[in-house]
SETIVO-346615 format. One line per field, with one value per residue: residue in one letter; x negated, y, z negated of N, C-alpha, C, O, CB in turn. Coordinates in steps of 0.1 Angstrom, whole numbers, plus 2048, in hexadecimal, padded with zeros to 3 digits. Glycine has a CB too. Layout:
code = A_...
n.xx = X_...
n.yy = Y_...
n.zz = Z_...
ca.xx = X_...
ca.yy = Y_...
ca.zz = Z_...
c.xx = X_...
c.yy = Y_...
c.zz = Z_...
o.xx = X_...
o.yy = Y_...
o.zz = Z_...
cb.xx = X_...
cb.yy = Y_...
cb.zz = Z_...
***
This chain:
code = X_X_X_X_X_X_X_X_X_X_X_X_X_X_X_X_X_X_X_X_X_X_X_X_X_X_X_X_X_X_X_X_X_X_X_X_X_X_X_X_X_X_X_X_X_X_X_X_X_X_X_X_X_X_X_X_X_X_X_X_X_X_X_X_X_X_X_X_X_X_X_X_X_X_X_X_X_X_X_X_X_X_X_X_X_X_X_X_X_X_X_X_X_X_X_X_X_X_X_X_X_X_X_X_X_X_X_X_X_X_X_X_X_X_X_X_X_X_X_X_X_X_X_X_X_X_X_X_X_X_X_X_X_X_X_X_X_X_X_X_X_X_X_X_X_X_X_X_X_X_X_X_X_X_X_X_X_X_X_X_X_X_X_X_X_X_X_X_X_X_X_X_X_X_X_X_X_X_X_X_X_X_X_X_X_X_X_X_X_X_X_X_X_X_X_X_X_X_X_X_X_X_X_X_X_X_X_X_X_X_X_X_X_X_X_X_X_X_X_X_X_X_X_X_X_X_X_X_X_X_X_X_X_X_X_X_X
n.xx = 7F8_7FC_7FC_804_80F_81C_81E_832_83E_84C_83A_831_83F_83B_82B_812_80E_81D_816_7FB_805_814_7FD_7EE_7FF_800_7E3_7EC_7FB_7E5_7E0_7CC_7AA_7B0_7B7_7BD_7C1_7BA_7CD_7D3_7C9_7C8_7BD_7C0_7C7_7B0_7AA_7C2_7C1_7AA_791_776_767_74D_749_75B_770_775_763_74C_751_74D_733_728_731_724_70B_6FF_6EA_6E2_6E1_6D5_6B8_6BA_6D5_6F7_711_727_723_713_722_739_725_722_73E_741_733_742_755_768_75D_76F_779_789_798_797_78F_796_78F_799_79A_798_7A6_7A3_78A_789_77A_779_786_788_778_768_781_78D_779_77B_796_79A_786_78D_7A9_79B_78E_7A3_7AE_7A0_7AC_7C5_7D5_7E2_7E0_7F2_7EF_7FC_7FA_812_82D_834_81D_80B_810_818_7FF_7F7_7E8_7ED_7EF_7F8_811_822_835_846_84F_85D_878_87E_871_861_851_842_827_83D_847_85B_873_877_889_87E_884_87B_874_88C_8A8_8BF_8DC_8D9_8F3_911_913_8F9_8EE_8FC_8F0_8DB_8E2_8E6_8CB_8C8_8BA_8B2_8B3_89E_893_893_882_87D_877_860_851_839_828_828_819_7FF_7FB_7F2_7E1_7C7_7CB_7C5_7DC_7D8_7D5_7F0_80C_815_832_83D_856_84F_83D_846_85F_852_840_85A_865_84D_850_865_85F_848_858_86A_854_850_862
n.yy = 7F4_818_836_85A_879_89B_8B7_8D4_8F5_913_926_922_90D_8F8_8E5_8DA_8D1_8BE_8AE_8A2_893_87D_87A_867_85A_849_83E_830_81D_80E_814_819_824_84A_863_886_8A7_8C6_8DE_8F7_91B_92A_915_8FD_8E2_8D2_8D6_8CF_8B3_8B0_8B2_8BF_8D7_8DB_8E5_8F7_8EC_906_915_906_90C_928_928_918_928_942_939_928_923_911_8F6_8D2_8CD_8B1_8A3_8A3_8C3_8B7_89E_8A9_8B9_8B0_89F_8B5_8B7_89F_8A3_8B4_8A8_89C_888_86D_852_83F_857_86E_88D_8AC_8CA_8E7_906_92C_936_93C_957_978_971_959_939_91E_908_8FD_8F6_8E8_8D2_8CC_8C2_8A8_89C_899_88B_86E_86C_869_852_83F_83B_830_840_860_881_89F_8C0_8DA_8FD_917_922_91C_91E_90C_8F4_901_903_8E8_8DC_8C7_8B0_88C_886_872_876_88F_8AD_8C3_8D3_8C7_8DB_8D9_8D1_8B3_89E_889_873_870_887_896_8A4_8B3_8B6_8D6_8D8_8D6_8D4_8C5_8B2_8C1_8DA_8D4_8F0_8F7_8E3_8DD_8F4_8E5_8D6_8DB_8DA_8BE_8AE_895_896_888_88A_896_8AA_8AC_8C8_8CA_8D0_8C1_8C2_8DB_8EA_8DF_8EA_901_8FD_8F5_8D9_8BC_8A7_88F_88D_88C_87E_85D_85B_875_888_896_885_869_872_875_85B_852_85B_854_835_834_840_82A_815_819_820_807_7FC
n.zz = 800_80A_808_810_7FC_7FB_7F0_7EB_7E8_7DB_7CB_7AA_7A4_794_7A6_7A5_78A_78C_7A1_795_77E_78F_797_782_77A_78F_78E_775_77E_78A_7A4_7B9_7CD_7C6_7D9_7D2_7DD_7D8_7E6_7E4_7E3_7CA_7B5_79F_798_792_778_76C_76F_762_76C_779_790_7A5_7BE_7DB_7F9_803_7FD_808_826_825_825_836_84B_84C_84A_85E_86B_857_859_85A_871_886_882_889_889_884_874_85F_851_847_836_824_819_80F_7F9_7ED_7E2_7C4_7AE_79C_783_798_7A5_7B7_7C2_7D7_7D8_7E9_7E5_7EF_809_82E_839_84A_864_87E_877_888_894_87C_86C_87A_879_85E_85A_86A_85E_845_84C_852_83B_827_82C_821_809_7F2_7EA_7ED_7E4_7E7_7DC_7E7_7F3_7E9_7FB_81D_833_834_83B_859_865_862_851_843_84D_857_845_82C_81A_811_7F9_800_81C_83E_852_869_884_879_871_85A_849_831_820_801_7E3_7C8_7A9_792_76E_760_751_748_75A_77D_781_798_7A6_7AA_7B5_7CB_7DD_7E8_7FC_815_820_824_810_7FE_7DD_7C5_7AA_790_777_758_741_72B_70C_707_71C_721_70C_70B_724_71A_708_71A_720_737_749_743_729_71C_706_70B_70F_711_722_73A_747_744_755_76B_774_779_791_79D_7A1_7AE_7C5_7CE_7D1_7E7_7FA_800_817
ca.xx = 800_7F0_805_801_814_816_828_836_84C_84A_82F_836_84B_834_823_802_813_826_809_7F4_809_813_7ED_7EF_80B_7FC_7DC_7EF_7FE_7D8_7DF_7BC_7A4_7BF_7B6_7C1_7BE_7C6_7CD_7D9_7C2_7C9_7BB_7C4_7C7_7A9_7AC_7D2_7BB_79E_784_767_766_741_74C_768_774_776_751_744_758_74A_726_725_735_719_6FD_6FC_6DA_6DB_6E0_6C7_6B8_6B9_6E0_702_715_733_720_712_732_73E_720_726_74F_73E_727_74C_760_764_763_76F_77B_79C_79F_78C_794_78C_797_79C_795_79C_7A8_796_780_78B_775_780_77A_78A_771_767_78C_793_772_785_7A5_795_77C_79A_7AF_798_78C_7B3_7B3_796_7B0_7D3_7E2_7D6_7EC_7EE_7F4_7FC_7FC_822_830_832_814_7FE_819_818_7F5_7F9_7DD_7F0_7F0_804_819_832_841_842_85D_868_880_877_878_855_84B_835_82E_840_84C_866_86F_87E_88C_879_888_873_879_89B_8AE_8C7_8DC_8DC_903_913_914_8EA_8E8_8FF_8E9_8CF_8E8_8E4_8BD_8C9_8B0_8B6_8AD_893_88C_891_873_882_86C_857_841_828_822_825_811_7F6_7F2_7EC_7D6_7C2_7C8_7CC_7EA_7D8_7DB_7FD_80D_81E_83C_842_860_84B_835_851_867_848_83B_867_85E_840_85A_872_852_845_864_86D_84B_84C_86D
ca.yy = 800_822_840_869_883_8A6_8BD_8E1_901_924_927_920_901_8E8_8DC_8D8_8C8_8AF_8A5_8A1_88A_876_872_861_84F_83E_834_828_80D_802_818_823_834_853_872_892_8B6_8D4_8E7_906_923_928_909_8FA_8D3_8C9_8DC_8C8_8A5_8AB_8B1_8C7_8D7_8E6_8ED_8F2_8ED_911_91C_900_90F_934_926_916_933_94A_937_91E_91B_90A_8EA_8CF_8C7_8A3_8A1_8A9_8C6_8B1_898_8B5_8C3_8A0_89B_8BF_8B4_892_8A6_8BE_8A0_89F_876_866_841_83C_85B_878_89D_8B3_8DA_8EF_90F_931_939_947_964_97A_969_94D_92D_913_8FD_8F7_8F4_8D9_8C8_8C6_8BC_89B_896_898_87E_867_86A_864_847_83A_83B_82B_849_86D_887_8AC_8CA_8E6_90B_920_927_912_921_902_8EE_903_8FD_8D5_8D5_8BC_8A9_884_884_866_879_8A0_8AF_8CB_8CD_8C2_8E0_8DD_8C0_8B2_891_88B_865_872_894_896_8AD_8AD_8C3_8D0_8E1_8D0_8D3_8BB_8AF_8C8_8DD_8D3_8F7_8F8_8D8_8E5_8FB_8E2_8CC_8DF_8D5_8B2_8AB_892_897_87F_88A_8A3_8A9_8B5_8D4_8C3_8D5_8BE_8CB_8F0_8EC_8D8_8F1_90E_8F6_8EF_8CE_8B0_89F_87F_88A_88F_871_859_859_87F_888_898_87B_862_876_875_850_848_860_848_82A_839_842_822_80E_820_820_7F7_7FA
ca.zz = 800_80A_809_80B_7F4_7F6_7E5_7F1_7E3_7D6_7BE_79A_79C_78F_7AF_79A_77D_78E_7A8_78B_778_796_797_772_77F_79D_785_76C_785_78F_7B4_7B9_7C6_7C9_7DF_7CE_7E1_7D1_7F2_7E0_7DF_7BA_7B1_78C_799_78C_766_76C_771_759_772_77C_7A0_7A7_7CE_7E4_807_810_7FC_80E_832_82A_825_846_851_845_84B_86A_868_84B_85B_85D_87D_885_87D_88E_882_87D_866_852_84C_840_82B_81B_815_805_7F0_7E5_7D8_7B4_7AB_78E_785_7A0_7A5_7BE_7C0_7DC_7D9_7F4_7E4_7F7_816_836_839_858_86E_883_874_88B_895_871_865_881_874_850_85C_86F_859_83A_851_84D_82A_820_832_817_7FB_7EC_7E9_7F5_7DD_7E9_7DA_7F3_7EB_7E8_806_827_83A_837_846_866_86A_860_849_838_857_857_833_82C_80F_80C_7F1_807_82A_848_860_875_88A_873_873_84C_844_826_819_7F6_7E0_7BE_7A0_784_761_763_741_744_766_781_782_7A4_7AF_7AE_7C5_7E0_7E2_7EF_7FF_826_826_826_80B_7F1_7CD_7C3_79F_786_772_74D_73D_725_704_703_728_71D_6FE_711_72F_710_700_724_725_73E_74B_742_719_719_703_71A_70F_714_72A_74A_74A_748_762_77C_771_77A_79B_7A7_7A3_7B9_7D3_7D3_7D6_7F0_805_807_81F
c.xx = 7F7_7F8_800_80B_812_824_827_83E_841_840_834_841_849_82F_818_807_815_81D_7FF_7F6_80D_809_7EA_7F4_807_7ED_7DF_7F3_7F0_7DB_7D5_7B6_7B2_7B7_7BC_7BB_7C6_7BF_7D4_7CA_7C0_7C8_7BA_7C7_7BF_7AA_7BB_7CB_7AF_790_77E_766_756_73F_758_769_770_76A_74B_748_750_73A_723_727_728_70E_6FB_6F0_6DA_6D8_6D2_6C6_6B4_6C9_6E9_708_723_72D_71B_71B_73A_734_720_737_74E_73C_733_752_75F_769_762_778_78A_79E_796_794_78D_794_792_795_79A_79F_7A0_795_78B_787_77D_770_784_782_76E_775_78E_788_77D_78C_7A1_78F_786_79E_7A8_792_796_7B5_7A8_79E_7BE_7DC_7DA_7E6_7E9_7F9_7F4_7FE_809_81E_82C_824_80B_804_818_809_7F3_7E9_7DE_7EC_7F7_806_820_838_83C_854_865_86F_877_876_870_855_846_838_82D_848_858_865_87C_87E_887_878_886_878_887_8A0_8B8_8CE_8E0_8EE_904_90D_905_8EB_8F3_8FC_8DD_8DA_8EA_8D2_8C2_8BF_8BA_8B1_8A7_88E_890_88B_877_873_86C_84E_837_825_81D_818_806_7F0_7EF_7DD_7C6_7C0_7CB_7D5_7E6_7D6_7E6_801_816_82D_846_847_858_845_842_855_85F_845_851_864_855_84A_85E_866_850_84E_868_861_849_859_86A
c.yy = 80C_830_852_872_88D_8AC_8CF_8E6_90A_91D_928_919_8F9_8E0_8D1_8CD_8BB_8A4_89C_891_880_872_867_855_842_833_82F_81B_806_808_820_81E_840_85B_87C_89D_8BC_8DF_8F4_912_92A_91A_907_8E6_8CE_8D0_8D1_8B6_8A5_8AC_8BE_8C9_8DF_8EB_8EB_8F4_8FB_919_917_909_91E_933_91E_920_93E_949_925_91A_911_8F8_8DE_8CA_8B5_89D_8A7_8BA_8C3_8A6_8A1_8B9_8B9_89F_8A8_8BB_8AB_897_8B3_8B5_89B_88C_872_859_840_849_86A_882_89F_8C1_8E0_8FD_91A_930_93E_954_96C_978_95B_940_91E_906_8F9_8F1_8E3_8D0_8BE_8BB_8AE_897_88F_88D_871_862_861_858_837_835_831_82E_852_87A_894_8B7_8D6_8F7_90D_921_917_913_914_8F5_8EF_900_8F0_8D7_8CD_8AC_89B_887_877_86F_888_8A3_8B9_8C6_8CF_8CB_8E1_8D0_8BC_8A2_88D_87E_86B_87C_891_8A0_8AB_8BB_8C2_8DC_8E2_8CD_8C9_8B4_8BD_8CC_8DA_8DF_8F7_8E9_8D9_8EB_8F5_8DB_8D1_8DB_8C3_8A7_8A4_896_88D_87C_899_8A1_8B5_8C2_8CF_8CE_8CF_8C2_8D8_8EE_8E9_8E2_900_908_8F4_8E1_8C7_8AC_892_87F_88B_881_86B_859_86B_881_88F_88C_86C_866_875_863_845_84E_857_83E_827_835_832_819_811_823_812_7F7_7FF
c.zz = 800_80E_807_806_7F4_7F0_7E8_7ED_7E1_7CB_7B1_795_799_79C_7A9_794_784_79C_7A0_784_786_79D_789_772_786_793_77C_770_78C_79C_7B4_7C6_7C8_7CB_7D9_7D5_7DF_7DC_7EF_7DB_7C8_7B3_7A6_78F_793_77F_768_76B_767_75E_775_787_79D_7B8_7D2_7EF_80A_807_808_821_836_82A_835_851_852_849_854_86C_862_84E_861_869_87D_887_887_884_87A_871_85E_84C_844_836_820_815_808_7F8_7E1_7DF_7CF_7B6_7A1_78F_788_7A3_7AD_7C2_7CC_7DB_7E5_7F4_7ED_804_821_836_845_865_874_87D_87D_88B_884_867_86F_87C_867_855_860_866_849_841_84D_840_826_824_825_80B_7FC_7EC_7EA_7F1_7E1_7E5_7E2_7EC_7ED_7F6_814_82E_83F_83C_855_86E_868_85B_840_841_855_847_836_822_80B_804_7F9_817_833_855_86B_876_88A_871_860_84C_841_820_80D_7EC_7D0_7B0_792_77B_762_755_73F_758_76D_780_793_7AD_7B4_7BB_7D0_7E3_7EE_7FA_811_829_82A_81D_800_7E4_7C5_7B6_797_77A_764_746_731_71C_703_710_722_715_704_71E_724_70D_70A_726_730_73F_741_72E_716_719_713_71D_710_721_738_752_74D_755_771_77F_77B_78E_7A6_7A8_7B0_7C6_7DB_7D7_7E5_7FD_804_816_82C
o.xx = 7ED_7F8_7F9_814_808_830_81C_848_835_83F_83C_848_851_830_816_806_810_81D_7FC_7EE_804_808_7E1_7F0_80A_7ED_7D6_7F0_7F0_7D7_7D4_7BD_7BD_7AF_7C7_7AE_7D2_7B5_7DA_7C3_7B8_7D1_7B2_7C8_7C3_7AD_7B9_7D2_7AA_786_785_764_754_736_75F_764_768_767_746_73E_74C_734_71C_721_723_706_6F6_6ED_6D3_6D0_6C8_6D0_6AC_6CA_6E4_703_728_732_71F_71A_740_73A_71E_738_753_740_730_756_755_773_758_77E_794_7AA_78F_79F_782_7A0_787_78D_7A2_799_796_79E_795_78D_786_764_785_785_775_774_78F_78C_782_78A_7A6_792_785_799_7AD_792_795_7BF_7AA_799_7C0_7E7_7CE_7F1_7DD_805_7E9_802_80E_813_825_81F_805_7FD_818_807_7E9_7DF_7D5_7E7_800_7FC_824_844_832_85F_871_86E_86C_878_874_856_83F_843_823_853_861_85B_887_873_88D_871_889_87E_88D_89B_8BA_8C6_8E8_8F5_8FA_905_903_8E8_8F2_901_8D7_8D5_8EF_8CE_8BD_8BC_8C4_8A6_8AE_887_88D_88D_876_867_877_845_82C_81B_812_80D_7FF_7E5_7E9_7D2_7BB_7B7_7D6_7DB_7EE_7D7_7E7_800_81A_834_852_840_85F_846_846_851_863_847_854_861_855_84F_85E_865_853_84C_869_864_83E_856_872
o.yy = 80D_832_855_873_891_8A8_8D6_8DF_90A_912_931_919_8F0_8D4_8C5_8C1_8B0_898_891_888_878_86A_85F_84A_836_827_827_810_7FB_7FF_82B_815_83C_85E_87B_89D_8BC_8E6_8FB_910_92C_915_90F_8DE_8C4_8C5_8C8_8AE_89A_8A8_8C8_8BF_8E6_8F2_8E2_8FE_8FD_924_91E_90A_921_93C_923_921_93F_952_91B_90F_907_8F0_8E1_8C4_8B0_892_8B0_8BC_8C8_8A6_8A0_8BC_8BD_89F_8A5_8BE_8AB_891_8B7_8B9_895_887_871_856_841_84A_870_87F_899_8C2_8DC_901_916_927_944_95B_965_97B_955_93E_914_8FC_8EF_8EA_8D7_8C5_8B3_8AF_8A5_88C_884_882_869_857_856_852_82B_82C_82B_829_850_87C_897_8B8_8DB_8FA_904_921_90D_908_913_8ED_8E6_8FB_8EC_8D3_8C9_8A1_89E_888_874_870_88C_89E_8BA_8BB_8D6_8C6_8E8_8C7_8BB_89B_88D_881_86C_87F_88C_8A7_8A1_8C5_8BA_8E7_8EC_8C3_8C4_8B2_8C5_8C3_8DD_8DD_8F7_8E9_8D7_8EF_8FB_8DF_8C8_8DA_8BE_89C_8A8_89A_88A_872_8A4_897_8C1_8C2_8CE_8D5_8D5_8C8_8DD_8F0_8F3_8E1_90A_90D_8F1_8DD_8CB_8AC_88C_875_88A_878_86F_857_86D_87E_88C_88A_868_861_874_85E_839_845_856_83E_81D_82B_82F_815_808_827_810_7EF_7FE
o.zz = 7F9_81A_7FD_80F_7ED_7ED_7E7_7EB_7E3_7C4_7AF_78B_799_79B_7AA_797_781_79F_7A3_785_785_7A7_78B_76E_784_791_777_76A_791_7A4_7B1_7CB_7CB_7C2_7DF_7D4_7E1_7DD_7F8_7D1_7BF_7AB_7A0_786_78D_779_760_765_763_758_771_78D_793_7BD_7CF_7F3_813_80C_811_828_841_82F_83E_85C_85D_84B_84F_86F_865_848_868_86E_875_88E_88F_879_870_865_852_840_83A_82B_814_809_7FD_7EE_7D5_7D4_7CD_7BB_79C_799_781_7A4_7A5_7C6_7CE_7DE_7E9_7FC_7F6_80A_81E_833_848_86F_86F_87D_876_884_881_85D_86B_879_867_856_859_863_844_83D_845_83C_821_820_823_804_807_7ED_7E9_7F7_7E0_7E7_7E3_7E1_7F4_7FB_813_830_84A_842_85D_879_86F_861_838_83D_84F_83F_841_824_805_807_7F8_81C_834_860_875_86E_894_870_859_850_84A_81A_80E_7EC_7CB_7AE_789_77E_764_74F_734_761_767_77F_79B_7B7_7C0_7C7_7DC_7EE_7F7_804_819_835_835_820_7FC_7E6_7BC_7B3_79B_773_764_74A_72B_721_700_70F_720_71B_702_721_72A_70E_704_72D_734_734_73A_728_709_721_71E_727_711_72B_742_75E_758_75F_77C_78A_77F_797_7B2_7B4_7B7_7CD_7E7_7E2_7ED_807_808_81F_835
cb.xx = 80A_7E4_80F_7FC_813_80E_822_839_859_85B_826_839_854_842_81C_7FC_822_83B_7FF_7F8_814_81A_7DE_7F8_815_7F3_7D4_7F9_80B_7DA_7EB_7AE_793_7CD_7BA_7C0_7BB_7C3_7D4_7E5_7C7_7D8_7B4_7DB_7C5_79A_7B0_7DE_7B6_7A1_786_75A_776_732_744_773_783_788_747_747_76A_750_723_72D_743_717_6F7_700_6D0_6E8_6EB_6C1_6AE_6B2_6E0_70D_712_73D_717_70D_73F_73D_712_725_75A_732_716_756_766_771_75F_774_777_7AD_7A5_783_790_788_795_7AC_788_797_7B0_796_76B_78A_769_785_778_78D_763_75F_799_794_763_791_7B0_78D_76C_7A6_7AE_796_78D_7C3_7AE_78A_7B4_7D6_7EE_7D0_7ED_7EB_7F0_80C_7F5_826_827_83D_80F_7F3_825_81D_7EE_7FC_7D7_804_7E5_804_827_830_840_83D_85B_861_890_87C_87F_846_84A_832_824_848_844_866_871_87C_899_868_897_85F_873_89D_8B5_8D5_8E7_8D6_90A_921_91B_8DD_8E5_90A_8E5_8C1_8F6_8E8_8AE_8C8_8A5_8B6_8B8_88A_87C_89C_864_888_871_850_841_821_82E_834_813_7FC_7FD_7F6_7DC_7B9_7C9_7C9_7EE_7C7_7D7_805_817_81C_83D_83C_86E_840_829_85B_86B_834_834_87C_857_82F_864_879_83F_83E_870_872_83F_850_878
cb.yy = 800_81E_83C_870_882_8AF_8B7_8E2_900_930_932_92C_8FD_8DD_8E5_8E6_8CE_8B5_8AF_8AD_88F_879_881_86A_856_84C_837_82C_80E_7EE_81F_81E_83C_856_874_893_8B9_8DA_8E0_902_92C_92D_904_907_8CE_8C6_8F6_8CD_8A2_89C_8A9_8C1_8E3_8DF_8E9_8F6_8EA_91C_915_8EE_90F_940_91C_90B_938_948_939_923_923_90D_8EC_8C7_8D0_8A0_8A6_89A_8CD_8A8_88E_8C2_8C8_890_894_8CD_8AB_88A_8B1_8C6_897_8AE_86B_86F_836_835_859_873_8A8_8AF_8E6_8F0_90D_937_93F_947_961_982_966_94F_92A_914_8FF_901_904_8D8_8D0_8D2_8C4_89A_8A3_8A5_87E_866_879_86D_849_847_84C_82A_84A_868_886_8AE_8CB_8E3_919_930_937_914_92A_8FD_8F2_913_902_8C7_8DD_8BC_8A9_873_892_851_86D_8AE_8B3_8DA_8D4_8B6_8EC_8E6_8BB_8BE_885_89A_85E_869_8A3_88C_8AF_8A6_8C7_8CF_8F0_8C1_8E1_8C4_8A3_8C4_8F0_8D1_903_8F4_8C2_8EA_900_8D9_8CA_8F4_8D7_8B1_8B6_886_89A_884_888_8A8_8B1_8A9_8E6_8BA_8D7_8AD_8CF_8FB_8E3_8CB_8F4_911_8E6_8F2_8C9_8A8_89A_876_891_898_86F_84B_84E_887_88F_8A3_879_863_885_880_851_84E_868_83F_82D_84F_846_81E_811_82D_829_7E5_7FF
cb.zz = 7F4_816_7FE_815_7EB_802_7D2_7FD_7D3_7CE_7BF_794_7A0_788_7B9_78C_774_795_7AE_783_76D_79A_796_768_78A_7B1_781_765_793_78C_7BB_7AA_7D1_7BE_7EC_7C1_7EB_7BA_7FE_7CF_7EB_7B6_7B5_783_7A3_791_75F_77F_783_754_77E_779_7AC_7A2_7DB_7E3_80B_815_7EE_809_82F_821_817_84C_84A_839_83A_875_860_83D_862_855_885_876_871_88E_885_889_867_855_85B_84B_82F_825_822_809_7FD_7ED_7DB_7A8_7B0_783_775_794_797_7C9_7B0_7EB_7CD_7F5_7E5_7F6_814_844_841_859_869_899_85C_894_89E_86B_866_895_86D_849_868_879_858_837_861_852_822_824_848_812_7F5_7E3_7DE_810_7CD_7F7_7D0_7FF_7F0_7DC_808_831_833_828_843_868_867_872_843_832_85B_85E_82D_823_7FF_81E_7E1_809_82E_84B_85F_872_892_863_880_846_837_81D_825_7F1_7E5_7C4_7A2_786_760_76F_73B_736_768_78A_77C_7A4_7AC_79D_7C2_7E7_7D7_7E5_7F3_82A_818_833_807_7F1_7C4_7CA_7A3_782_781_740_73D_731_6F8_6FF_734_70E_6F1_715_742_6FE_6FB_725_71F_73D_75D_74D_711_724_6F1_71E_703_712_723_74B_73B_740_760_779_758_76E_795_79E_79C_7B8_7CA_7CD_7CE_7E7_804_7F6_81A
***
């Protein structure tokens, strides 16, 4: 089983959080190694996972940018570029981070972006599962830097190639009221999850901690851990 996840809205609706823990999730069932990228310029994925970035995609993007020289002779500049990406991914046991980091300069950076994007394809293809956190807003959709998905939580309105889109609703106090989900009920999106608002969350992102200290039996962790269930069931068919 080998599946990709991303995860898309307005900013400040728990993308992070709930990537995070449906990273927790997947290693609790023994689904390893697991790809995580936190493709949001405001990057907090790895403080959300417990880990340590010391580069990112788009340092590494304005450094080649900058300084083309730098490369060694002997070498392609597509394997350079690859063994610089290698040298960005944060690795720990089941479980490897890459961040994204800012956005582009004003310069044109195609060629180095289409490197990524290929060179990413096949990375994700290395893993179990390959979890992505996207920045707010659609934007990184129109450019398909997500490129194939099976399972994204928002609607489907670009011709992207996207398995399953689902509707995934967080800081949820009790059952949605009718009138809120006829609200959603013209995307054609189902509702997949509601993800109750949880203090040992709160308290824990004051405190700086990890998803992966949060007891197990607290209600975000549950609600995501019932979440994977769903997923996986649902990606053997």
């Amino acid at each position: 089983m080998s599946f990709r996840i991303a995860f898309a809205g307005k900013g400040g609706t728990g993308k992070t959080t709930i990537a995070s823990l449906l990273c927790r999730s997947l290693q609790a069932r023994n689904i390893k190694p697991i790809l995580a990228v936190d493709a949001d310029p405001n990057s907090c994925l790895a403080d959300k996972l417990g880990l340590r970035v010391a580069r990112t995609i788009g340092a590494l993007r304005e450094e080649l940018r900058a300084r083309p020289e730098a490369k060694p002779a002997g070498i392609s500049k597509n394997e350079w570029i690859e063994r610089q990406i290698n040298e960005a991914l944060v690795e720990s046991l089941g479980l490897d981070l890459l961040v994204m980091g800012r956005q582009e300069g004003p310069d044109c950076y195609c060629f180095i972006n289409h490197l990524l994007r290929e060179y990413l394809g096949r990375l994700g293809k290395q893993y179990a599962a390959v979890v992505i956190d996207n920045e707010a807003g659609l934007e990184h959709l129109s450019r398909r830097t997500d490129g194939s998905v099976d399972i994204m939580d928002l609607v489907r309105t670009l011709h992207l190639d996207i398995g399953a889109c689902y509707l995934v609703l967080n800081q949820c106090a009790g059952p949605v009221p009718h009138a809120v989900m006829a609200q959603f009920q013209p995307t054609g999106l189902e509702p997949l999850a509601l993800i109750p608002a949880d203090p040992a969350l709160a308290a824990g992102d004051v405190l700086g901690q990890s998803v992966g200290e949060l007891p197990a039996n607290a209600p975000a962790v549950v609600a995501v851990d019932g979440l994977v269930s769903v997923l996986l069931e649902r990606s053997k068919r």
